[in-house]
ChimeraX commands (.cxc) that place a marker at each C-alpha (Angstrom):
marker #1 position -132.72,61.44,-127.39 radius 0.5
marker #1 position -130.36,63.35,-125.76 radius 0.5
marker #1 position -130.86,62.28,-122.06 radius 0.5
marker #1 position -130.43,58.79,-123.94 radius 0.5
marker #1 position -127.20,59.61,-124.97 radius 0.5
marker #1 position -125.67,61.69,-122.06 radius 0.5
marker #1 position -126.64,58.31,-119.78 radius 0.5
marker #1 position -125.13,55.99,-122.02 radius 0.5
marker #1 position -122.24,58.40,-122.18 radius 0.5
marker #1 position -121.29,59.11,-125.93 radius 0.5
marker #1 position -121.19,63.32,-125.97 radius 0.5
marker #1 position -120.72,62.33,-129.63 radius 0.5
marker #1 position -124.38,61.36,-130.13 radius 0.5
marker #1 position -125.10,64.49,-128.34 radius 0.5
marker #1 position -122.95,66.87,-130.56 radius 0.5
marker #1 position -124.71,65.47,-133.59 radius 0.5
marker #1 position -128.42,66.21,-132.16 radius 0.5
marker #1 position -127.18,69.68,-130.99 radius 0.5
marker #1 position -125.98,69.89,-135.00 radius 0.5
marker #1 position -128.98,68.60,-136.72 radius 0.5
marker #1 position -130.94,71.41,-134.40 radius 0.5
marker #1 position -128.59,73.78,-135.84 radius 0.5
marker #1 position -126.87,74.66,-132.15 radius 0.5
marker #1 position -123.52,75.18,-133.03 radius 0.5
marker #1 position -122.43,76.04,-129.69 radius 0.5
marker #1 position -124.06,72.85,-127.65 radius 0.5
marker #1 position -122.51,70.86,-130.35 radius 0.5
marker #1 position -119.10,72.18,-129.93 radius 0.5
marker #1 position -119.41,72.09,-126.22 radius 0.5
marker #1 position -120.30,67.93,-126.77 radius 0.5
marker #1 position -117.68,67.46,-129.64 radius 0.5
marker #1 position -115.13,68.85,-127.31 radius 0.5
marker #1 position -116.38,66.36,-124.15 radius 0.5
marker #1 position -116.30,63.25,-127.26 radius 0.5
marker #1 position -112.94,64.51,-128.08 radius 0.5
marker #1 position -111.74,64.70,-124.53 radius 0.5
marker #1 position -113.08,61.57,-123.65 radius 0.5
marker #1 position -111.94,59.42,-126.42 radius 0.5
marker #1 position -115.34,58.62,-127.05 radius 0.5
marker #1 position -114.77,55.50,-129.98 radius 0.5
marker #1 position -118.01,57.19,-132.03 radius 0.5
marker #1 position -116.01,60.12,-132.33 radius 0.5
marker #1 position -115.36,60.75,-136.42 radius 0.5
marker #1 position -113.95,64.63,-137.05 radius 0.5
marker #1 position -114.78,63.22,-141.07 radius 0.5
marker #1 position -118.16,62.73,-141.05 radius 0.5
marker #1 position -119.76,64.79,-143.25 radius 0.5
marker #1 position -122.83,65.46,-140.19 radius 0.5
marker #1 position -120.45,68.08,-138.87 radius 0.5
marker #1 position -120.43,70.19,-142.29 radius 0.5
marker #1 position -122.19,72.68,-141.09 radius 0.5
marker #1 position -119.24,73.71,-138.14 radius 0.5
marker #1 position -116.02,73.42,-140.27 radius 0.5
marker #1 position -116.30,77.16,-140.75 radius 0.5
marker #1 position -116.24,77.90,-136.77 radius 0.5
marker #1 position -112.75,78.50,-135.40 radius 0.5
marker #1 position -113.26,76.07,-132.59 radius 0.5
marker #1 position -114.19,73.30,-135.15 radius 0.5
marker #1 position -111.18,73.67,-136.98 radius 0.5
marker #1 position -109.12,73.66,-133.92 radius 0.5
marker #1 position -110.42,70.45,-132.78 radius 0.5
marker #1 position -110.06,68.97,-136.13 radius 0.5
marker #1 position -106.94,70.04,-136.07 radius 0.5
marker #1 position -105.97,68.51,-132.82 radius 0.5
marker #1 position -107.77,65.58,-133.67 radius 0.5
marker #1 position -105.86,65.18,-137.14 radius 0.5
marker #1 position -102.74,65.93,-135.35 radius 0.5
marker #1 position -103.77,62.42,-132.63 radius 0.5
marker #1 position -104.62,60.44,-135.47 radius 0.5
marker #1 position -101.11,60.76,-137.17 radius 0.5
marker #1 position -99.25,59.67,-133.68 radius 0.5
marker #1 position -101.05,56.77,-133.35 radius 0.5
marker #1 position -99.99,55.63,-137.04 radius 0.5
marker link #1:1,2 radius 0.2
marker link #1:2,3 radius 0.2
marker link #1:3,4 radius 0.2
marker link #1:4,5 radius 0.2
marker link #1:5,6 radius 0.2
marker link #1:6,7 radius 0.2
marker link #1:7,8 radius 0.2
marker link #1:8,9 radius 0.2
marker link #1:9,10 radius 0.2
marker link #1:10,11 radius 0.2
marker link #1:11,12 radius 0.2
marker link #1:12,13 radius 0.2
marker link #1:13,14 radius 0.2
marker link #1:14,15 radius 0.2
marker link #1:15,16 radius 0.2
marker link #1:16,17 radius 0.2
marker link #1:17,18 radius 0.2
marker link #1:18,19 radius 0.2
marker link #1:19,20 radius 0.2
marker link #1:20,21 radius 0.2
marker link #1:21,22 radius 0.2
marker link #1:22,23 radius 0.2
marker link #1:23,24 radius 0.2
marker link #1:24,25 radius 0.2
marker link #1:25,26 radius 0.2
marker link #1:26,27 radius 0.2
marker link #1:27,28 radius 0.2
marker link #1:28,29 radius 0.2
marker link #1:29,30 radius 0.2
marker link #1:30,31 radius 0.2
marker link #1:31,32 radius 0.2
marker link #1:32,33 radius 0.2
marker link #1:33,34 radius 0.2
marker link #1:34,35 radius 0.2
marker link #1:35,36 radius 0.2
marker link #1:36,37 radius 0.2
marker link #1:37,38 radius 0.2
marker link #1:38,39 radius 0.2
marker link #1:39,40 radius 0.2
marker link #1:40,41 radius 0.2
marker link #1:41,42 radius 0.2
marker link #1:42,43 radius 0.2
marker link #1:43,44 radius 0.2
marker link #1:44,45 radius 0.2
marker link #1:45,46 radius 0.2
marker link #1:46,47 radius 0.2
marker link #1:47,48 radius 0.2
marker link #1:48,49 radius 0.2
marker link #1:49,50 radius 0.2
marker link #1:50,51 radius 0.2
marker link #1:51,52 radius 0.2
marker link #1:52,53 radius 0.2
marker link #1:53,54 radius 0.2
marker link #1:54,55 radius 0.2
marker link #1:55,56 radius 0.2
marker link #1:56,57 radius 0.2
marker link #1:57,58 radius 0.2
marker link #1:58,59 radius 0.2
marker link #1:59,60 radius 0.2
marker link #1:60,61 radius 0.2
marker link #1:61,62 radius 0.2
marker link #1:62,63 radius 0.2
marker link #1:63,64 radius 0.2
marker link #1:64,65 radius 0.2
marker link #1:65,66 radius 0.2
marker link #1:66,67 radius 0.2
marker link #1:67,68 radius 0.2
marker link #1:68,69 radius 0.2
marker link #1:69,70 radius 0.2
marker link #1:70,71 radius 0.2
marker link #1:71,72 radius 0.2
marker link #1:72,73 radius 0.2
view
């Protein structure tokens, strides 16, 4: 699944395998490459990524994230 994803290019898809095998780090590394790459699967809300709010680096990205989100309204 995840060679799937990284050819058809959503790092989001590949954050959320990394997170459902409980690799926190992979699927920060990913969520940051979605993030960066405006990836349109990309959803900082979706209760899949539960398990990383506590991390630092999740709640920076949200936070960045939240902080896009409020522009573009």
């Amino acid at each position: 699944m995840k060679a799937l994803a990284v050819k058809a290019g959503h790092p989001w898809a590949v954050a959320l395998i990394y997170v459902g095998l409980s690799q926190g780090d992979e699927a920060m590394e990913w969520l940051e490459k979605a993030y960066g790459q405006g990836d349109f699967f990309f959803n900082i809300k979706d209760p899949l990524l539960d398990s990383l709010r506590s991390d630092p680096r999740f709640q920076d990205l949200e936070r960045r994230v939240n902080a896009e989100q409020q522009v573009k309204n």
